[in-house]
C-alpha positions as CSV (number, residue, x, y, z in Angstrom):
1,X,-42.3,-87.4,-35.5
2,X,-45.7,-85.8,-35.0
3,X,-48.4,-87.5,-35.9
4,X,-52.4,-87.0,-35.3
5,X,-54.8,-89.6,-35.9
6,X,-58.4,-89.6,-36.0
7,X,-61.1,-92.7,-35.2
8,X,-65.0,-93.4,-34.5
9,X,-66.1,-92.2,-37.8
10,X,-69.0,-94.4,-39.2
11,X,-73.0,-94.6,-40.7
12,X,-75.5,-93.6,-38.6
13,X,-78.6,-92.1,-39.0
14,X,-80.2,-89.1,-38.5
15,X,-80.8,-87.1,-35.2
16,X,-78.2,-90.0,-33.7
17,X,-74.8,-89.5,-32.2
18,X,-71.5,-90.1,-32.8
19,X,-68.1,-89.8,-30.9
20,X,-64.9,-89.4,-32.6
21,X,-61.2,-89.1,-31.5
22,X,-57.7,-88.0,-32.1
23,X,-54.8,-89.1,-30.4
24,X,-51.8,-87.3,-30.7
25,X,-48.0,-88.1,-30.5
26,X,-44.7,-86.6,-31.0
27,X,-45.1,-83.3,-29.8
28,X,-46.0,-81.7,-26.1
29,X,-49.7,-81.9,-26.4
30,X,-50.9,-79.9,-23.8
31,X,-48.9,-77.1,-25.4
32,X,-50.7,-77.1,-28.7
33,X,-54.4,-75.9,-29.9
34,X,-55.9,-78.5,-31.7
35,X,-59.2,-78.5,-33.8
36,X,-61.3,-80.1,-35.7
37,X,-62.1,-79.8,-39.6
38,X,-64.4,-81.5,-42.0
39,X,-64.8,-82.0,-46.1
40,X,-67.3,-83.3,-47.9
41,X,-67.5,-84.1,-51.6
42,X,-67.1,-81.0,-53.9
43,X,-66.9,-78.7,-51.3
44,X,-64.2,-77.0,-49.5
45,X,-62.7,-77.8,-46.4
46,X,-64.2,-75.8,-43.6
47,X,-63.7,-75.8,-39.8
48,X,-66.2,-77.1,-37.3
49,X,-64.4,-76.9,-33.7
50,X,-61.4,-75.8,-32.0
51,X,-60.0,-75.9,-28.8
52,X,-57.0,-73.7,-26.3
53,X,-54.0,-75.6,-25.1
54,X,-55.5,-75.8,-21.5
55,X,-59.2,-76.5,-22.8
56,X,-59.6,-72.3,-21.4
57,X,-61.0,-70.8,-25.1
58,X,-63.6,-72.9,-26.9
59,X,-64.6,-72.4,-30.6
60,X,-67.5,-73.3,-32.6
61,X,-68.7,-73.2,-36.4
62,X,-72.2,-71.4,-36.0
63,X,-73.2,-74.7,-38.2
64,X,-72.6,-76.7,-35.3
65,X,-73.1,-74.7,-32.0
66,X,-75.1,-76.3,-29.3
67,X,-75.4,-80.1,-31.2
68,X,-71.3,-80.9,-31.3
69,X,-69.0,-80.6,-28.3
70,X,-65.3,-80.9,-28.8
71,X,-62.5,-81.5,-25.6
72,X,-59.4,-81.7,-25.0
73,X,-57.8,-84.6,-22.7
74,X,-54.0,-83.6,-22.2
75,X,-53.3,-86.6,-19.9
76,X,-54.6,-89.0,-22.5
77,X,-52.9,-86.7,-25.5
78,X,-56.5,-86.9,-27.2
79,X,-58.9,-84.8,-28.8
80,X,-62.6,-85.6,-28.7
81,X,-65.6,-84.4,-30.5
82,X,-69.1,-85.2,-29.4
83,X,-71.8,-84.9,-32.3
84,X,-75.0,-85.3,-31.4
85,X,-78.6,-84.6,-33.6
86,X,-76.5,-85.7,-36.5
87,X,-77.8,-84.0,-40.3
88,X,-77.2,-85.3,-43.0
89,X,-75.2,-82.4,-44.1
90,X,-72.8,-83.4,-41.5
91,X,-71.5,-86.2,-43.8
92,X,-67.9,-85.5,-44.6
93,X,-64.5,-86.5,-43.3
94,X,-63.9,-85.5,-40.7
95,X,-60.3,-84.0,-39.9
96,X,-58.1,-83.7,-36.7
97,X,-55.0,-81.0,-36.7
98,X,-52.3,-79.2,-34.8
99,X,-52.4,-75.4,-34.4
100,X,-49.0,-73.6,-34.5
101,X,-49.4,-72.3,-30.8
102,X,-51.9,-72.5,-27.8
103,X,-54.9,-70.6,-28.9
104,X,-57.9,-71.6,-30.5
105,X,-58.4,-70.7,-34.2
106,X,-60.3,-71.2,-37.0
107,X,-58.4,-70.7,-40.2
108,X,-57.1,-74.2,-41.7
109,X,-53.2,-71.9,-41.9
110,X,-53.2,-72.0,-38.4
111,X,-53.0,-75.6,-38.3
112,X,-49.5,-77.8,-39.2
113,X,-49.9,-80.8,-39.0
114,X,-53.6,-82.9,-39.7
115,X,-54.3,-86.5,-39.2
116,X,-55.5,-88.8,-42.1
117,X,-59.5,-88.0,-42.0
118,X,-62.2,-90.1,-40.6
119,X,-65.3,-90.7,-42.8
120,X,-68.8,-89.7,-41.1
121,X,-71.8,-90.8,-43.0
122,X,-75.4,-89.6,-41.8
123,X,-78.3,-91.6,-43.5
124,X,-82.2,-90.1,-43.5
């Protein structure tokens, strides 16, 4: 069965960087848009970064543009995002998911199945 699961979440501290992943199994990987979604407490969930079946079309929440960087490693059937000048309002879980087809979107609907969440806190 499908599954999607995320790693390298963590405390760190302000203006630092942090690396997370998502490996991906049960499905053919290089087929599928994947992206990349956060949540933190009280809010709603909103989408940070998404990425084209081939890595071709690359996505970004204006909130994040030029600090994260997310890839796509279809030998390795991982997804990667790269955050560096971490803010504290980047602390939230930090989500992994399948898109439906091969393009990059940025509507949660778009996305079937998502990986279990991996926690990112950013001290001051």
């Amino acid at each position: 069965q499908v599954h999607v699961v995320e790693s390298g979440g963590g405390l760190v501290q302000a203006g630092d960087s942090l690396r997370l992943s998502c490996a991906a199994s049960g499905f053919t990987f290089s087929a599928s848009a994947m992206g990349w979604f956060r949540q933190a407490p009280g809010k709603e969930r909103e989408f940070v970064a998404a990425i084209s079946s081939l890595s071709r079309r690359i996505v970004y929440a204006d909130s994040v543009k030029g600090r994260f960087t997310i890839s796509k490693d279809n030998a390795k059937n991982t997804i990667y995002l790269q955050m560096n000048s971490l803010k504290l309002e980047d602390s939230a879980v930090y989500y992994c998911a399948r898109n439906y087809g091969i393009f990059a979107t940025t509507r949660p609907d778009a996305y079937d199945y998502w990986g279990q969440g991996t926690q990112v806190t950013v001290s001051s």
